[in-house]
C-alpha positions in Angstrom: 135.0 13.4 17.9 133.9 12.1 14.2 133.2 7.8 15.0 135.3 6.4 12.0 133.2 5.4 9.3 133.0 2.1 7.6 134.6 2.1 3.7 131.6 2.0 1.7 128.2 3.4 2.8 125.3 1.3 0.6 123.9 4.1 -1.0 122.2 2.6 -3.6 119.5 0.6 -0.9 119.5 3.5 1.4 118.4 5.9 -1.3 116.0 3.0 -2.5 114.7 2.5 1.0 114.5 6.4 1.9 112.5 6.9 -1.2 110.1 4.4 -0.6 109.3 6.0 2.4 110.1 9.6 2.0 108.2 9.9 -1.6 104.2 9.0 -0.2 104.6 10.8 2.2 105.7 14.0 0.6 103.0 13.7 -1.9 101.2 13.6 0.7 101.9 16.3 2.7 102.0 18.4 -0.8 98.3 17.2 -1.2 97.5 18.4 2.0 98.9 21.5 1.5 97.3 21.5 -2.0 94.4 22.0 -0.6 95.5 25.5 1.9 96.6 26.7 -1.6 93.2 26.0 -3.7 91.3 27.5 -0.5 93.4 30.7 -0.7 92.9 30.6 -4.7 89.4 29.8 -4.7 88.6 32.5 -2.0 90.9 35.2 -3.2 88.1 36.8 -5.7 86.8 37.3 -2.2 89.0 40.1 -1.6 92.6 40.9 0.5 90.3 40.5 3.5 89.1 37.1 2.8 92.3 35.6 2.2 93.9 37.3 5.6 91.6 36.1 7.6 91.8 32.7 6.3 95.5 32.9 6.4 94.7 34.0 10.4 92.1 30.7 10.9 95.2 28.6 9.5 97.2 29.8 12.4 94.9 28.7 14.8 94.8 25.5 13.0 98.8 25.4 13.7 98.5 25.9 16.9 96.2 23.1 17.1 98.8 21.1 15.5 101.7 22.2 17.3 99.6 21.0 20.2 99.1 17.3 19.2 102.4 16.8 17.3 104.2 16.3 20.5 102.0 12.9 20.6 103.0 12.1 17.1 106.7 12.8 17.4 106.5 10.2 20.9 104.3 8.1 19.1 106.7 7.6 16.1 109.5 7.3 18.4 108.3 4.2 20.2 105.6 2.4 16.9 109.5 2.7 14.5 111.3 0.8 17.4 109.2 -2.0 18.0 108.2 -2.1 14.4 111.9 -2.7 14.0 111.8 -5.1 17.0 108.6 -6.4 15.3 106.9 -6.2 18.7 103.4 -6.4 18.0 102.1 -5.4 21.7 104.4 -2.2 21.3 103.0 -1.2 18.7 99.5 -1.5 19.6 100.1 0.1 23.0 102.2 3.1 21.8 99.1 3.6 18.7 96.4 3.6 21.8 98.3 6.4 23.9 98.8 7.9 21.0 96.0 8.3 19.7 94.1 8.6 23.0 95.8 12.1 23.8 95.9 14.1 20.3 92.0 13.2 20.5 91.9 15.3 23.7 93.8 18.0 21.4 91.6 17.9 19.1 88.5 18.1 21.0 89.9 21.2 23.1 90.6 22.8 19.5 87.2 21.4 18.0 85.1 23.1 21.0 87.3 26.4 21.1 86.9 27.2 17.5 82.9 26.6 17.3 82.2 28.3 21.0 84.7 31.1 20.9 85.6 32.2 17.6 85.3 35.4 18.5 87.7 35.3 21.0 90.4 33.4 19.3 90.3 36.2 15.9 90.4 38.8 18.6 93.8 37.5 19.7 94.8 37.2 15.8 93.9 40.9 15.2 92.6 43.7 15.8 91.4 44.2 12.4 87.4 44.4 12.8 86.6 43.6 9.2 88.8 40.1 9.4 87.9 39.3 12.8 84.2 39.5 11.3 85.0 36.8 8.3 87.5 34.5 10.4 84.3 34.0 13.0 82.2 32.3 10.0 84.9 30.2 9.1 86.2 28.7 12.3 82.5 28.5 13.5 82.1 25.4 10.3 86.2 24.4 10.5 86.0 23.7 14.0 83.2 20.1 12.9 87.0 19.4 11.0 89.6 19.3 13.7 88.1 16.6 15.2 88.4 14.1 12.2 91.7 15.4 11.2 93.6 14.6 14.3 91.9 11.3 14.0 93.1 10.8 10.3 96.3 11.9 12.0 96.7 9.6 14.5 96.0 7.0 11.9 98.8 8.0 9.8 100.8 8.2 12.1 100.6 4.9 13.0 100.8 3.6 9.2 103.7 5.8 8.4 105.7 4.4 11.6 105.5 0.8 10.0 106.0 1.6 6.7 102.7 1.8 5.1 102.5 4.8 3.7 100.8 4.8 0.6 97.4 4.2 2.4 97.7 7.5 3.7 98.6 9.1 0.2 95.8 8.0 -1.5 93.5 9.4 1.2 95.3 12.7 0.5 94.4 12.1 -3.1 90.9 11.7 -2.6 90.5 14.7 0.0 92.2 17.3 -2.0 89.7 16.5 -5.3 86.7 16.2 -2.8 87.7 19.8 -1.5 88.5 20.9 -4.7 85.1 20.0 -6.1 83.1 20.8 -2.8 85.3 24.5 -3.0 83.4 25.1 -6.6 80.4 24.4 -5.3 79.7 25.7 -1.8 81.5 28.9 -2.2 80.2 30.5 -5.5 76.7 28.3 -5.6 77.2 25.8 -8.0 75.0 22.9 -8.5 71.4 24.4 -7.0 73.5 25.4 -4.0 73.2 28.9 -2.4 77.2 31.2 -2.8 78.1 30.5 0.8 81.4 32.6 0.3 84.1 32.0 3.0 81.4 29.5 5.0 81.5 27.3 1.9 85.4 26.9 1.8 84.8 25.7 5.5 82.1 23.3 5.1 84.2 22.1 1.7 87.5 21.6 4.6 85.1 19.7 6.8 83.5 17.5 3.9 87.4 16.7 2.6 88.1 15.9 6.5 85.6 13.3 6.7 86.7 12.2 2.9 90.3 11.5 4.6 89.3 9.7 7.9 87.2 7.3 6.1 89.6 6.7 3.5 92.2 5.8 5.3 89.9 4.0 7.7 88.7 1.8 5.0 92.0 1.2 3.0 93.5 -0.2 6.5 90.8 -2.6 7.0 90.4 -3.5 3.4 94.1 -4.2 2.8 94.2 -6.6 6.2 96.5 -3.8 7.7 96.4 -5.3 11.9 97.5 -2.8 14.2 94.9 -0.1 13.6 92.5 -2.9 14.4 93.3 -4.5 17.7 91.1 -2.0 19.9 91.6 -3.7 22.7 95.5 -3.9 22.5 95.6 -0.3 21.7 94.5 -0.1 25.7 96.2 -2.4 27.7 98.6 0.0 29.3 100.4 -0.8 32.4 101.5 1.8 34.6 105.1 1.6 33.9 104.6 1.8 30.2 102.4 4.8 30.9 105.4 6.5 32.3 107.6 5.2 30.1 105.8 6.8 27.5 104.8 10.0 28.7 108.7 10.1 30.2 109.6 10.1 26.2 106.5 12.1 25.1 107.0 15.1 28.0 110.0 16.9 26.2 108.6 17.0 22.7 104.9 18.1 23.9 107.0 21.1 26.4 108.6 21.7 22.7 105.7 21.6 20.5 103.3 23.6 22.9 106.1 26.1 23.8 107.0 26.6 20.0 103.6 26.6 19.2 102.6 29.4 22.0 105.7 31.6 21.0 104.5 31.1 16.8 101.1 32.4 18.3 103.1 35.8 20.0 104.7 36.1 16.7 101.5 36.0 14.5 99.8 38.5 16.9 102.8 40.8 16.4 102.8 40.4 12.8 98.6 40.7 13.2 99.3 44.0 13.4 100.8 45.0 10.3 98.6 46.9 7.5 96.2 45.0 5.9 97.9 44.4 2.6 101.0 42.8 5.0 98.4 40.5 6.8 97.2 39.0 3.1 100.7 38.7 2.1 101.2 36.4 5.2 98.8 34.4 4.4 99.6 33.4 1.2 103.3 33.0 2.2 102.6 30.6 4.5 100.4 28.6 2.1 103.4 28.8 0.0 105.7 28.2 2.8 103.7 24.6 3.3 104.9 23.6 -0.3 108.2 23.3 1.1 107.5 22.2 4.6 105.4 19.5 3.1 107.7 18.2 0.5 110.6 18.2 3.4 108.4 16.5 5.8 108.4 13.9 3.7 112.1 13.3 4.1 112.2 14.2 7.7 109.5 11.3 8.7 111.2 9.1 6.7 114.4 9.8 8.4 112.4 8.9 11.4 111.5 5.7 10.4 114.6 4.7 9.1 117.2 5.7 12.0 114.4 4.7 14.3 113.6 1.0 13.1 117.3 0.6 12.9 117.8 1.9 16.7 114.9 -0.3 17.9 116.4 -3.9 16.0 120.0 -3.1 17.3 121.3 -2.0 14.2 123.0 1.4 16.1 126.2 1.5 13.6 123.3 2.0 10.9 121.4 4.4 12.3 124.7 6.5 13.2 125.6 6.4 9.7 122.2 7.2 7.9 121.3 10.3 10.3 124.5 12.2 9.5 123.3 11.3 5.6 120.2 12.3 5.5 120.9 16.0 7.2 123.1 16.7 4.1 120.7 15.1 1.6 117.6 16.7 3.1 119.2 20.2 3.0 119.9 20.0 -0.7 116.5 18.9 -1.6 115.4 21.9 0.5 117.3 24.2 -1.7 116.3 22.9 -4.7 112.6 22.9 -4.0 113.4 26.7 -2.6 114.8 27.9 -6.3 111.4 26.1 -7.6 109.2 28.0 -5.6 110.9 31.2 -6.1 111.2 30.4 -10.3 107.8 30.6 -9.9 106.6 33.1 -6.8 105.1 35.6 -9.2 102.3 34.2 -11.4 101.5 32.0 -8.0 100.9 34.9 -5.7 99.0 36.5 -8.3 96.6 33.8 -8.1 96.2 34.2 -4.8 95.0 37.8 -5.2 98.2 39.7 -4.1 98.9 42.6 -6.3 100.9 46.1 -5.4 102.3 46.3 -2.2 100.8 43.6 -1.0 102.8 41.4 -4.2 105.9 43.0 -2.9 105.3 42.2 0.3 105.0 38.4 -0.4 108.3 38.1 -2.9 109.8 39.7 0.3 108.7 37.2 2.7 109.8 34.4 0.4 113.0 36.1 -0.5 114.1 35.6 3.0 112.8 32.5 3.8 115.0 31.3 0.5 118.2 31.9 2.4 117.1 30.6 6.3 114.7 27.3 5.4 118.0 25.6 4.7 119.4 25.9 7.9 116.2 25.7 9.2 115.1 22.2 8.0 118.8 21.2 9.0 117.8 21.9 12.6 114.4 20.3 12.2 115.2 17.0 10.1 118.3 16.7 12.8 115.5 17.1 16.2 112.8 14.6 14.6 116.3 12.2 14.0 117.0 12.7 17.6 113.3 11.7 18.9 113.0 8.7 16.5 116.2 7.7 18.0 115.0 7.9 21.7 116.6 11.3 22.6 114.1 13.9 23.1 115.6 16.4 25.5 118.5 18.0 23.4 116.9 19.4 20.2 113.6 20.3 22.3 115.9 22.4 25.5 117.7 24.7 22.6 114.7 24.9 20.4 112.6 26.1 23.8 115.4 28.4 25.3 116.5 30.2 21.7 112.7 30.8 21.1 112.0 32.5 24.1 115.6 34.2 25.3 116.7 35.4 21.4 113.7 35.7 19.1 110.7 36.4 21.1 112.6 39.4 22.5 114.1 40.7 19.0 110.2 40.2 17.7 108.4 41.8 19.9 111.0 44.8 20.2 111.2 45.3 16.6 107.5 45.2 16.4 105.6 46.5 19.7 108.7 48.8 20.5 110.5 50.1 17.8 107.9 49.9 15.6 110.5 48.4 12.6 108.9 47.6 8.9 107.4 43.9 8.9 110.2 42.1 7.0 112.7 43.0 9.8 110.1 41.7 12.6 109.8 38.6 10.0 113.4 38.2 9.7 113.7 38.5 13.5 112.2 34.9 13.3 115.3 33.0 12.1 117.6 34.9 13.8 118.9 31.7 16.0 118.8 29.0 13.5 122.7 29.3 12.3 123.4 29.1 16.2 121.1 25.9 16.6 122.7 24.4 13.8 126.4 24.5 14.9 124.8 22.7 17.9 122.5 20.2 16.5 126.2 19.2 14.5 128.3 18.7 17.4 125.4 16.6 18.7 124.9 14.7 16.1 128.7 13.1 15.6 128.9 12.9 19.2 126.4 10.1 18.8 124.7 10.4 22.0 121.4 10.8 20.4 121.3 7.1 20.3 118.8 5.8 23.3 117.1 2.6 22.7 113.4 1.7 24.0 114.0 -1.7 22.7 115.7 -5.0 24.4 117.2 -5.3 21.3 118.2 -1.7 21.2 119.5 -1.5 24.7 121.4 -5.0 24.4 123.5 -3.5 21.9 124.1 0.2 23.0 127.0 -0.6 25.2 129.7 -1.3 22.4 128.3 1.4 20.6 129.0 3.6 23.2 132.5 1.9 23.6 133.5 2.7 20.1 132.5 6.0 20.3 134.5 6.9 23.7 137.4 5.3 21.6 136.7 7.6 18.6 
């Protein structure tokens, strides 16, 4: 049952307080993304070839990520409680375990992508000719994964406690350092030799570094203490190891299992004709424009329901997570009639033309209609972690992955042999389900599960008034 609201929700400070959060980091993520989109643009003179196996490398690169953002989802969950329990030790302990395990993410990535390349574009495809270019890329990329999960980690830790324009400007300074390093390493500018696809690699890896230090020097120069304290970042006990990786377990078994059933769909869709494979590509450079302006919102959701859960404050947090679902949805739809206002002269300058243009407004044209429901289901599971419930979003998210859409993808692609936007389309096909779901659980209110003493002192009468509701 619906818990009885109060009269008057204060929207003017939440709105003040979500966009102080919400707005750096967006830019941020956008940046980021930035920078996949002047890659694709820059390399796109290349040729179709170029920019699908560069598309394919960025796959890889998710999986990396889906792989260490299990450690950020814990690692957010527990550094927004005690920052709003203002429990230094907390913090510092959950930023050292943290960081400690997507390093070992990285490194496995790091050493995969400059020993085996060949291997991993083999999986992608079994296109020779892209195979050929994606081993040149991810055998310079690979010096990159190391120092972007660091610069991860590290934002992570800033964004959790509310310090998120450090971050930003390190965006800032790695997209123009890319952007610059781009011009000059991949056409031979400057008295440097055209390096082609190796030089938008070793431009990703100079803009890497750009980032880690930035941030690294921006916390220390701004007195910022928690990335600091090395030793506090190590003092586990064994309880709070288990604690923590008690918490952490269901969002890695989502991330990794999401991540490994993305990778089945890529390889299916790694099939498709050449000119579908570019299209791809720069869809899901275009794609990250809207993930990245809505993770914004969704870390910021995060932060705010999770601080709130972790100082006690569990009528709050109850009342800004049903919000912020509504609010982030329409943002999302707004930023998707944006994107598609503008699809055409963008996928131009990526180098799609013919069928392979068509093919792209296609992709975007259904992804339109689905990433509203989508990011519903997404901003409601990060609410759910920040809040100290990790099991519910991650069990559906696992069990519709790999009972509905694996299935309907590989039989539409492997067995049926169906035209690529039905495979792609196959993709969403349990997000309306998952939504109904993620609704019922989030008015029930049992999403609410404190780390914090102060958290857990005051869950029992909010539990009361919700068995009363």
């Amino acid at each position: 049952m619906r818990y009885n609201q109060k009269k008057s929700f204060p929207w003017g400070p939440f709105l003040k307080n979500l966009a102080a959060v919400a707005i750096p980091i967006a830019l941020q993520n956008l940046l980021t993304t930035t920078a996949s989109m002047i890659d694709t643009m820059m390399v796109a003179p290349l040729g179709e070839l170029s920019v699908g196996a560069l598309g394919l490398c960025a796959q890889f690169s998710s999986l990396m990520f889906s792989g260490y953002w299990g450690f950020v989802g814990g690692g957010m969950l527990f550094i927004s409680q005690y920052w709003g329990s203002r429990e230094d030790d907390g913090i510092e302990r959950s930023y050292g375990m943290t960081w400690m395990c997507m390093m070992t993410v990285g490194v496995i990535f790091g050493c995969l992508a400059l020993f085996a390349p060949e291997m991993i574009m083999k999986l992608y495809t079994d296109k020779t000719a892209i195979q050929e270019i994606g081993v040149q890329y991810l055998r310079i990329v690979g010096f990159a994964y190391f120092m972007q999960v660091f610069s991860m980690a590290m934002s992570c830790l800033l964004r959790a406690t509310e310090r998120v324009r450090i971050p930003m400007i390190a965006s800032f300074a790695s997209v123009a350092a890319n952007l610059f390093l781009n011009w000059v390493f991949i056409y031979g500018h400057l008295g440097f030799p055209a390096m082609g696809i190796r030089g938008a690699a070793l431009a990703t890896t100079c803009a890497a570094a750009v980032n880690m230090i930035t941030i690294y020097l921006l916390a220390w120069g701004t007195g910022y203490p928690y990335l600091f304290r090395i030793r506090g970042h190590f003092r586990w006990t064994r309880l709070q190891l288990k604690n923590y990786f008690v918490k952490c377990f269901p969002i890695i078994c989502n991330e990794v299992l999401i991540g490994v059933g993305n990778m089945i769909i890529n390889i299916t869709l790694g099939r498709q004709p050449e000119h579908v494979i570019a299209a791809l590509a720069v869809f899901r450079t275009m794609e990250g424009l809207i993930i990245g302006f809505f993770t914004g919102f969704a870390n910021a959701a995060s932060i705010l329901v999770g601080k709130c859960v972790g100082a006690g404050e569990l009528d709050t947090a109850y009342d800004r997570a049903k919000r912020l679902v509504y609010l982030c949805s329409g943002v999302i739809f707004a930023a998707d009639l944006l994107i598609l206002s503008i699809h055409r002269p963008l996928l131009t300058a990526m180098s799609l033309s013919g069928e392979s243009l068509e093919a792209g407004t296609r992709l975007l044209l259904i992804y339109a209609v689905v990433s509203v429901i989508r990011m519903g289901n997404w901003m409601q599971n990060d609410t759910y972690r920040a809040s100290g419930d990790a099991v519910y979003g991650t069990v559906l998210e696992i069990v519709f992955m790999y009972v509905m859409v694996l299935p309907c993808v590989i039989g539409a692609g492997f067995v049926l042999k169906l035209p690529y936007w039905v495979i792609f389309l196959c993709c969403y096909i349990d997000e309306p389900i998952r939504y109904i779901l993620m609704q019922i659980h989030l008015y029930s209110g049992k999403w609410v599960k404190p780390v914090t003493d102060l958290g857990m002192a005051a869950l029992p009468a909010f539990r009361k008034k919700h068995r009363r509701a």
